[in-house]
KOLBA-648889 format. One record per residue (C-alpha): residue in one letter; x, y, z. Coordinates in Angstrom, 2 decimals. Example, Ala and Ser with C-alpha at 12.3 -4.5 7.8 and 13.67 -1.06 7.14 Angstrom:
2
<pt "a", <12.30, -4.50, 7.80>>
<pt "s", <13.67, -1.06, 7.14>>
END
This chain:
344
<pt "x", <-65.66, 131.89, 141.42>>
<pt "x", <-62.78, 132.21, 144.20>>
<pt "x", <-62.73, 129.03, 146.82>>
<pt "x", <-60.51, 129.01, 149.35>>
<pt "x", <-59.89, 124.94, 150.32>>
<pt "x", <-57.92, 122.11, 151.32>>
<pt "x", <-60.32, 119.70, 150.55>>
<pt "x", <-58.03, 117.78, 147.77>>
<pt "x", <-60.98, 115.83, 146.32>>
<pt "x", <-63.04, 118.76, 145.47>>
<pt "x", <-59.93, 120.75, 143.44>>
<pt "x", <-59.49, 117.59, 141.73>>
<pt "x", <-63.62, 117.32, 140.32>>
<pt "x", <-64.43, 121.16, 140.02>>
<pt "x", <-61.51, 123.59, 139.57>>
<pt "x", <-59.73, 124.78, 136.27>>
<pt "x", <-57.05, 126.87, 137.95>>
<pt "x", <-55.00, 126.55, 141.43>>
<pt "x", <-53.46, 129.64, 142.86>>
<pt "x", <-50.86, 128.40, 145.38>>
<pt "x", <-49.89, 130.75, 147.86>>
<pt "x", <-46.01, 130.29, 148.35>>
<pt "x", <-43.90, 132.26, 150.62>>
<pt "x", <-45.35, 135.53, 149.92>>
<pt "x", <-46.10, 134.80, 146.38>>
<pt "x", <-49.05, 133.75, 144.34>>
<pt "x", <-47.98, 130.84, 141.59>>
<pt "x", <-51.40, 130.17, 138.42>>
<pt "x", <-51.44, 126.43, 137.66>>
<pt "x", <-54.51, 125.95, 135.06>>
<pt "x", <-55.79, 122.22, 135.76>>
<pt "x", <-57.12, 120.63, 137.90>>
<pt "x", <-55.44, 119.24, 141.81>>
<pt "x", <-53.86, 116.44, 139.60>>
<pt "x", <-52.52, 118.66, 137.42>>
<pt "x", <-51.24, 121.18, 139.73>>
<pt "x", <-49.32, 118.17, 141.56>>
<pt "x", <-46.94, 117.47, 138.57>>
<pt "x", <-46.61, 121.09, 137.44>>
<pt "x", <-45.30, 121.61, 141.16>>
<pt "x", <-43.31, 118.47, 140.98>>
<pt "x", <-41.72, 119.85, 138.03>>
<pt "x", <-41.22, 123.23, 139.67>>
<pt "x", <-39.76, 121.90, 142.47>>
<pt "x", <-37.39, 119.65, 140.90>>
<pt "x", <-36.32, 122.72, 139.15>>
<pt "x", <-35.86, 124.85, 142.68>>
<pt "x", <-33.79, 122.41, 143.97>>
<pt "x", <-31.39, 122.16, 141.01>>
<pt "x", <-31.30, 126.26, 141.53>>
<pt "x", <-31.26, 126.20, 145.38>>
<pt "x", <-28.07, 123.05, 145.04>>
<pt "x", <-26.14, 125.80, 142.68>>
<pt "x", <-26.59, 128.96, 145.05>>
<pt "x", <-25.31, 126.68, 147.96>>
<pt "x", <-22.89, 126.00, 146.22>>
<pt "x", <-21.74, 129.69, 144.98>>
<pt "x", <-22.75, 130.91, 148.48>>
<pt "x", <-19.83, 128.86, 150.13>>
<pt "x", <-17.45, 129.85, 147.35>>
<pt "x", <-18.58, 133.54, 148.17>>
<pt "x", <-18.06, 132.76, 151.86>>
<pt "x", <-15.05, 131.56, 151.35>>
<pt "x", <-13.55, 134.40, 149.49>>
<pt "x", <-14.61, 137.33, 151.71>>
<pt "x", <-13.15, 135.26, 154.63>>
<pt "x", <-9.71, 135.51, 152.78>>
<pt "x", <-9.76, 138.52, 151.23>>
<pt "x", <-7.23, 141.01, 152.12>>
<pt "x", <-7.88, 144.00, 153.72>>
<pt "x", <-6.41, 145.78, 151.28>>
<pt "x", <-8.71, 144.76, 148.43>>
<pt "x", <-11.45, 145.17, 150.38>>
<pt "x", <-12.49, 148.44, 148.45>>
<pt "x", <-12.79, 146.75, 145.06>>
<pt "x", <-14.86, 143.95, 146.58>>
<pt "x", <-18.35, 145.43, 147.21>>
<pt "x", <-19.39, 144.05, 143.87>>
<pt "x", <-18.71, 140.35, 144.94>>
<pt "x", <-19.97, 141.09, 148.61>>
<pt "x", <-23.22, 142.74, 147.02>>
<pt "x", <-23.43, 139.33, 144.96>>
<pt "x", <-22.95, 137.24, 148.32>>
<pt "x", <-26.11, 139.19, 150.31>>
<pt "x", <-28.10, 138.31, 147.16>>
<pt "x", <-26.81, 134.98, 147.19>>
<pt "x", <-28.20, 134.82, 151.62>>
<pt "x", <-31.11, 136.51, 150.49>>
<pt "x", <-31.97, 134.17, 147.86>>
<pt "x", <-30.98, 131.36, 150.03>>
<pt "x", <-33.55, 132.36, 153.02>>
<pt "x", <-36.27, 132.54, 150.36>>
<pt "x", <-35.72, 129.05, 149.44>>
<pt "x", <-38.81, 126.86, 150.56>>
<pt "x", <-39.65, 125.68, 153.73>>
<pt "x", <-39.54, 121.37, 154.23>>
<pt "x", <-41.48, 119.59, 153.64>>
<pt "x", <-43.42, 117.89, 157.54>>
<pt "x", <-42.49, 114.56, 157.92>>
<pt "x", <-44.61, 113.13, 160.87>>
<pt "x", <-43.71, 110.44, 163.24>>
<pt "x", <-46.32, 108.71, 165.18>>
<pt "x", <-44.41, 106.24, 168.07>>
<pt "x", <-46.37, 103.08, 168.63>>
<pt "x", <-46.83, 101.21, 171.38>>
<pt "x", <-46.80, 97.34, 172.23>>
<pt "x", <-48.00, 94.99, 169.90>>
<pt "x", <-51.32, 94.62, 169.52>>
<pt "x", <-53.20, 91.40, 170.46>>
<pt "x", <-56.30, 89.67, 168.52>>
<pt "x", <-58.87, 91.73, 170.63>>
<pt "x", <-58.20, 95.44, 169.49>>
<pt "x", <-62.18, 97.22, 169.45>>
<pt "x", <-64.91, 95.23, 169.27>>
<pt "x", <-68.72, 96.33, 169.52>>
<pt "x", <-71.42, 94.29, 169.88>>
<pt "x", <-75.31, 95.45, 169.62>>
<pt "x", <-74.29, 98.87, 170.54>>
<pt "x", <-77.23, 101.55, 171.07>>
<pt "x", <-76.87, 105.09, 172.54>>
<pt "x", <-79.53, 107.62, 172.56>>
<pt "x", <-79.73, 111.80, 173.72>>
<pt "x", <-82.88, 113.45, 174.72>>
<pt "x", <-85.97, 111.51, 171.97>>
<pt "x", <-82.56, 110.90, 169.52>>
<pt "x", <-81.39, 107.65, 169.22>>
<pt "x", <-78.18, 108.05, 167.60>>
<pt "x", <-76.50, 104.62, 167.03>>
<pt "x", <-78.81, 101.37, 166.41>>
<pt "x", <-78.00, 97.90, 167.40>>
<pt "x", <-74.06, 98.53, 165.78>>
<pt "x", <-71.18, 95.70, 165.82>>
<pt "x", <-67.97, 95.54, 164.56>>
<pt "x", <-64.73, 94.11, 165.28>>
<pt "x", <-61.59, 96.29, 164.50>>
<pt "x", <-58.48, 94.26, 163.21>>
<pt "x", <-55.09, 94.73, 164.00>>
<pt "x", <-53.42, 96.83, 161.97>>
<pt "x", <-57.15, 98.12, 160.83>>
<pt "x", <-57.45, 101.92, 159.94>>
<pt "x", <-60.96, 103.03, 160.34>>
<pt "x", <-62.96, 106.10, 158.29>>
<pt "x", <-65.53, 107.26, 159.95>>
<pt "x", <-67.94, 109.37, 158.07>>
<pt "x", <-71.47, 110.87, 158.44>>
<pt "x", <-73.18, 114.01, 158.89>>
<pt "x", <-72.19, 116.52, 161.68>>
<pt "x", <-74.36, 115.39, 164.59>>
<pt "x", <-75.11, 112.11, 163.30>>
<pt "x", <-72.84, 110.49, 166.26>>
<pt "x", <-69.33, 110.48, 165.55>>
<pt "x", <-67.81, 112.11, 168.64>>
<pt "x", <-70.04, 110.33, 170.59>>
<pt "x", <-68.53, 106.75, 169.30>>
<pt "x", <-65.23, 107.82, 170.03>>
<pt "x", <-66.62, 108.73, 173.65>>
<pt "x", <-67.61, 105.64, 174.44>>
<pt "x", <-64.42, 103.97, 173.30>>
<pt "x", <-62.49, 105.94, 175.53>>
<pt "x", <-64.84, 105.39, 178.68>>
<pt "x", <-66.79, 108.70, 178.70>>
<pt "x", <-70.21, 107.75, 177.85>>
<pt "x", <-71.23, 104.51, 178.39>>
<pt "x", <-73.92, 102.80, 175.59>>
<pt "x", <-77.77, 102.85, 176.73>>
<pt "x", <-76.98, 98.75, 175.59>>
<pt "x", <-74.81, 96.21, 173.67>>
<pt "x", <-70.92, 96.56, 174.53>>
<pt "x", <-67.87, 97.92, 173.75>>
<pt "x", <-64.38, 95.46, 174.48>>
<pt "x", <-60.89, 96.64, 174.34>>
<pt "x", <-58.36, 94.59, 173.94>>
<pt "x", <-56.10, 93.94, 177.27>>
<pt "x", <-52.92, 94.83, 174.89>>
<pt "x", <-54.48, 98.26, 173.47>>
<pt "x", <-52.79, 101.46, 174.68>>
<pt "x", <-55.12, 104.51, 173.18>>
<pt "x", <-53.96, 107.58, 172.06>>
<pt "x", <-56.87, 110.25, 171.56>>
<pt "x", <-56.14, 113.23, 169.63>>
<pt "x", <-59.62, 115.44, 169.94>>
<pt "x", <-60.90, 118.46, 167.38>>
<pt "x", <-60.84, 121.10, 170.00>>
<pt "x", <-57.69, 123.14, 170.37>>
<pt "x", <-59.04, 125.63, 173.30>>
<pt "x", <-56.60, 123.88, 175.50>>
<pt "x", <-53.79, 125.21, 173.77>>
<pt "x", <-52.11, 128.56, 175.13>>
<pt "x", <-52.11, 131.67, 173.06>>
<pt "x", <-49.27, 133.05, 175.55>>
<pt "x", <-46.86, 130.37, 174.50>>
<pt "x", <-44.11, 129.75, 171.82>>
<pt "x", <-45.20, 127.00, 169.44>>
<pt "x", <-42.10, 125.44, 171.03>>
<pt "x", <-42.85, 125.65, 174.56>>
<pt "x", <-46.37, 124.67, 174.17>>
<pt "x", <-45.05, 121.25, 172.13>>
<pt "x", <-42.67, 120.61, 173.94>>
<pt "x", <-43.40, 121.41, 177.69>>
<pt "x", <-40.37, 123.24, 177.49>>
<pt "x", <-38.23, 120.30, 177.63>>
<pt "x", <-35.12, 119.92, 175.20>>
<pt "x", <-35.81, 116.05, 174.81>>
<pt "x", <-39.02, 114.64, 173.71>>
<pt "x", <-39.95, 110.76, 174.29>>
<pt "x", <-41.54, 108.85, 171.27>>
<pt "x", <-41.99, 105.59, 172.27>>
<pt "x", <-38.43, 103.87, 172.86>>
<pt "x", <-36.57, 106.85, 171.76>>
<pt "x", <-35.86, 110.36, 172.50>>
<pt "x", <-35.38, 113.08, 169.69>>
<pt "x", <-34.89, 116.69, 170.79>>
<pt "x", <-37.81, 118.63, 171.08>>
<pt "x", <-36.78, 121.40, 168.42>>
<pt "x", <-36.44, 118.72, 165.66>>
<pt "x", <-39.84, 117.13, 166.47>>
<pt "x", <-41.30, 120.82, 165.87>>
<pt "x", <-39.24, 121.03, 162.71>>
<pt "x", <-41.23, 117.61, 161.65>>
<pt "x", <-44.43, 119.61, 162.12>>
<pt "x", <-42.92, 121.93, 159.79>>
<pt "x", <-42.10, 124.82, 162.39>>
<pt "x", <-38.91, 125.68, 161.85>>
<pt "x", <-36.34, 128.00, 163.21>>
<pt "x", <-38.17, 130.94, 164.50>>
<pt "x", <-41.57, 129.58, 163.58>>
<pt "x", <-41.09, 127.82, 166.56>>
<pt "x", <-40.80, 131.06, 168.89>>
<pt "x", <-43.77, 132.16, 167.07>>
<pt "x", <-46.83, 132.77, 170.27>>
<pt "x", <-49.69, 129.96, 169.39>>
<pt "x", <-52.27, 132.98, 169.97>>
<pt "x", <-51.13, 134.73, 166.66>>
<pt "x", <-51.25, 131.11, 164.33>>
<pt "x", <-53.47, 130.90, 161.80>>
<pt "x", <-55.78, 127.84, 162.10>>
<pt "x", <-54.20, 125.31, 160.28>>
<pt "x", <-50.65, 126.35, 162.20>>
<pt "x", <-52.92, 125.62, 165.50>>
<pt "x", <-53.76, 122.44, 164.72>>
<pt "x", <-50.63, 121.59, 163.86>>
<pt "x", <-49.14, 122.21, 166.85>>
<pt "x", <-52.87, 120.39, 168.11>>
<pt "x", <-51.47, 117.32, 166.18>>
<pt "x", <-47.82, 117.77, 167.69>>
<pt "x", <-48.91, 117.53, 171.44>>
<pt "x", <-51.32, 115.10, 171.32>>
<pt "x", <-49.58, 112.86, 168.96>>
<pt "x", <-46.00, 112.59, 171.01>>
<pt "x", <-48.10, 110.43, 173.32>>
<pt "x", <-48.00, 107.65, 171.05>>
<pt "x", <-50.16, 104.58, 171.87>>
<pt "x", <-50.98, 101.16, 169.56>>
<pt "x", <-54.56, 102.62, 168.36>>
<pt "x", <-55.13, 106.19, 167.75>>
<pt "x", <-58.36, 108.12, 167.59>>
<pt "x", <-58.05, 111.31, 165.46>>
<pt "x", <-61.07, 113.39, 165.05>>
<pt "x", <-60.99, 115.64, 162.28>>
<pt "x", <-56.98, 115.59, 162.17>>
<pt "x", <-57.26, 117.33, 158.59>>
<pt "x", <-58.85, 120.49, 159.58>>
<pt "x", <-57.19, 123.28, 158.06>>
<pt "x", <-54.21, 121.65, 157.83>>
<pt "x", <-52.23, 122.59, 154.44>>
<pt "x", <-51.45, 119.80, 151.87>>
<pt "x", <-47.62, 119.09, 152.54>>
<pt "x", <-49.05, 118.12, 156.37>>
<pt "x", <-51.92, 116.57, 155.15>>
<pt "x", <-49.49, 114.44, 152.85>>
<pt "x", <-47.58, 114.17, 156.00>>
<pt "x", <-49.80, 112.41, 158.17>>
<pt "x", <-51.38, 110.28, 155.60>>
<pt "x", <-47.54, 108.85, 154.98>>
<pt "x", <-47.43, 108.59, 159.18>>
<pt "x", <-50.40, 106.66, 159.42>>
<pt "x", <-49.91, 104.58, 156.68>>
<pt "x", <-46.70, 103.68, 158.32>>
<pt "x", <-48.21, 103.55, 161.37>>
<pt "x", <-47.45, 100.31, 163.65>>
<pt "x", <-50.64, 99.61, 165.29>>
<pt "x", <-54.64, 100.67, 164.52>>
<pt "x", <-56.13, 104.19, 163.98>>
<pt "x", <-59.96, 105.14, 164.02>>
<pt "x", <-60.52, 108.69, 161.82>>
<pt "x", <-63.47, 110.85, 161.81>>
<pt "x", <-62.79, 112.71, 158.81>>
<pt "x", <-64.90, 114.31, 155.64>>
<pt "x", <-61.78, 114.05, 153.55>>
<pt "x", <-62.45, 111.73, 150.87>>
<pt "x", <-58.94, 111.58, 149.24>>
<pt "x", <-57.76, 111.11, 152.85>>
<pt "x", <-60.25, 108.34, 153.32>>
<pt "x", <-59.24, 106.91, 150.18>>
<pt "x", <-55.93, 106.88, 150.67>>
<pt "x", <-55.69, 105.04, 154.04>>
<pt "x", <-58.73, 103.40, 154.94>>
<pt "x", <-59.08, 99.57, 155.36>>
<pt "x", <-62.45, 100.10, 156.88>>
<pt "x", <-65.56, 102.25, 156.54>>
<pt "x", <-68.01, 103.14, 159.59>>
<pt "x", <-70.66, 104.92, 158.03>>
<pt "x", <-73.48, 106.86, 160.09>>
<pt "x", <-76.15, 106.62, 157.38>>
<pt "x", <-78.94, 108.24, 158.50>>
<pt "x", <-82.27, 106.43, 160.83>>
<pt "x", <-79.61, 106.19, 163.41>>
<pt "x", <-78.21, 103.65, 161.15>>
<pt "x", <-74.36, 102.39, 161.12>>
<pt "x", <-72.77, 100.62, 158.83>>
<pt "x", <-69.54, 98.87, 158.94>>
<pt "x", <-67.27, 98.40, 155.77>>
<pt "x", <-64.21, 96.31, 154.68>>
<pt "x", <-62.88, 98.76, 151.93>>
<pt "x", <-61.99, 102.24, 151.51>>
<pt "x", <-64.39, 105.64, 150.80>>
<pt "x", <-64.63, 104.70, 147.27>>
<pt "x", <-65.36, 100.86, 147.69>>
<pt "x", <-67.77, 101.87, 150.37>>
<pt "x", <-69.95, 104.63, 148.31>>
<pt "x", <-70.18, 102.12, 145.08>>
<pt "x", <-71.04, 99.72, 147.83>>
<pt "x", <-73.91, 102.22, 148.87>>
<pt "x", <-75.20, 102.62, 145.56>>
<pt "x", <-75.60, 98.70, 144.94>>
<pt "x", <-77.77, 98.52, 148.10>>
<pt "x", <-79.40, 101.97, 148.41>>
<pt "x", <-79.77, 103.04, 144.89>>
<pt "x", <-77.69, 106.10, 143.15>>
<pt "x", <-79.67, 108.72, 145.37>>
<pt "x", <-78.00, 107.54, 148.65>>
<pt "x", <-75.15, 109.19, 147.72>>
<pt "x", <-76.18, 112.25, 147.16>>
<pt "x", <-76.59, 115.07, 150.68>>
<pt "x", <-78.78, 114.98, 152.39>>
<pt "x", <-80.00, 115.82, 156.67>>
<pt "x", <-79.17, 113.77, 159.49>>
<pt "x", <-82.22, 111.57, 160.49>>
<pt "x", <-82.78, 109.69, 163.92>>
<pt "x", <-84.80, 106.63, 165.00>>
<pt "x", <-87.72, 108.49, 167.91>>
<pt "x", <-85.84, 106.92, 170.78>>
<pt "x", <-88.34, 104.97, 173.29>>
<pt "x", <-87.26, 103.60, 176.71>>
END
């Protein structure tokens, strides 16, 4: 059996082998996603003791044809042969690793999101039942269910789109949002990756501070002439990187990110976990990733089924063991959305 996934949890429960596709090459790891994380650790490690010596001889090389006579030029196609190697080898080395940068905004007051007997219905559906919570400062929220179940349609009416058929939803006087959507029609197929990031501006502002725009694309892990590369020939996970990009310059004190981890490959996906876990402020995640959700989660809102939401103090893993205490060990297990008959 051949899957093709980034989901991190899954490699780690079912697979025996990882093939890692890596600048134009295929590398076997047998084990499992753990495993394959310190065999590539090791490999790594041993890359950049390789890559540190090349450097190294490539400047020597450099060096010497820039003072070599004339003259001896004849006998030195040996040692210039050995210097193109030495370029070639050095533009195979790997690309960086992202490192993501989310600016926040002000600081955040006591009143961040707080919901209180919160019902919304479509058509017969009622989708969310009578739901309250109150999101903490510095709070990072999972929220997981079934597609359909109502996830989008929470983050709606935090942002003032829909409004709930009753109850309430307060934000805080201090809270500056930042939304960052699952759609990516809006980007441009006709632009560079950098001119569709950037606004084709040199200087981007993050927050307080301004960082040229080329070295924000290089944190998204476009660099050089990946970032003249048109968005209409990216493969998906490159789109919603430059998706993420965009949308996250904005900044804010509490972000919304629904389904951020689409697609995206597992140095970005490490990436933004380590930006949002440094994160200054709140963010609210709609997400199926359980590693991610296990990883940065403080809180769990669960859309459980019968139009049914639960809120959680713990991460994915507390939450499910949670689940099984009050539902029994079946609840865990996949199953179809279900609504309440909605009656007005």
């Amino acid at each position: 059996v051949l899957i093709i996934t980034h989901d991190r949890y899954f490699l780690d429960n079912v697979t025996g082998w990882i093939l890692e596709l890596d600048r134009g090459r295929g590398i076997p790891y047998e084990g499992n996603y753990s495993a394959y994380l310190e065999a590539k650790a090791k490999r790594m490690a041993q890359e950049e003791r390789e890559e540190g010596a090349r450097q190294k001889a490539l400047a020597r090389e450099r060096e010497w044809i820039a003072s070599s006579p004339k003259a001896r030029q004849a006998k030195s196609k040996a040692r210039i042969k050995a210097y193109d190697e030495l370029v070639r080898a050095a533009n195979d080395r790997r690309p960086g690793d992202a490192q993501i940068v989310i600016p926040a905004g002000e600081r955040l007051g006591q009143v961040v999101i707080e919901a209180d007997n919160l019902s919304k219905g479509f058509g017969d559906r009622l989708l969310i039942d009578d739901l309250s919570f109150r999101l903490p400062p510095g709070g990072i929220v999972g929220v997981i269910g079934p597609n359909g179940a109502g996830k989008s349609t929470l983050f709606k009416m935090i942002t003032g789109v829909e409004k709930p058929d009753s109850g309430e939803i307060r934000i805080g006087d201090t809270v500056q949002l930042g939304y960052v959507d699952q759609s990516r029609d809006h980007l441009d197929p006709n632009k560079t990756v950098w001119e569709e990031i950037s606004g084709g501006s040199d200087i981007i502002k993050l927050g307080r501070h301004e960082v040229n725009s080329r070295a924000y694309c290089s944190s998204f892990n476009f660099k050089g002439g990946d970032q003249q590369q048109k968005v209409g020939n990216l493969s998906g996970g490159q789109r919603n990187r430059v998706h993420l990009a965009k949308m996250l310059k904005s900044g804010g004190n509490v972000i919304l990110l629904d389904e951020p981890t689409n697609d995206l490959d597992t140095e970005t996906l490490a990436a933004l976990e380590d930006a949002l876990e440094n994160f200054a402020g709140c963010a609210v995640i709609i997400s199926h990733d359980r590693m991610f959700l296990d990883r940065l989660a403080t809180h769990i809102l669960a859309f459980e089924g019968d139009s049914h939401v639960e809120w959680f103090e713990g991460n994915f893993e507390d939450y499910e063991a949670d689940k099984i205490r009050r539902l029994g060990p079946d609840a865990v297990n996949p199953r179809r959305v279900t609504y309440k008959r909605l009656t007005r």
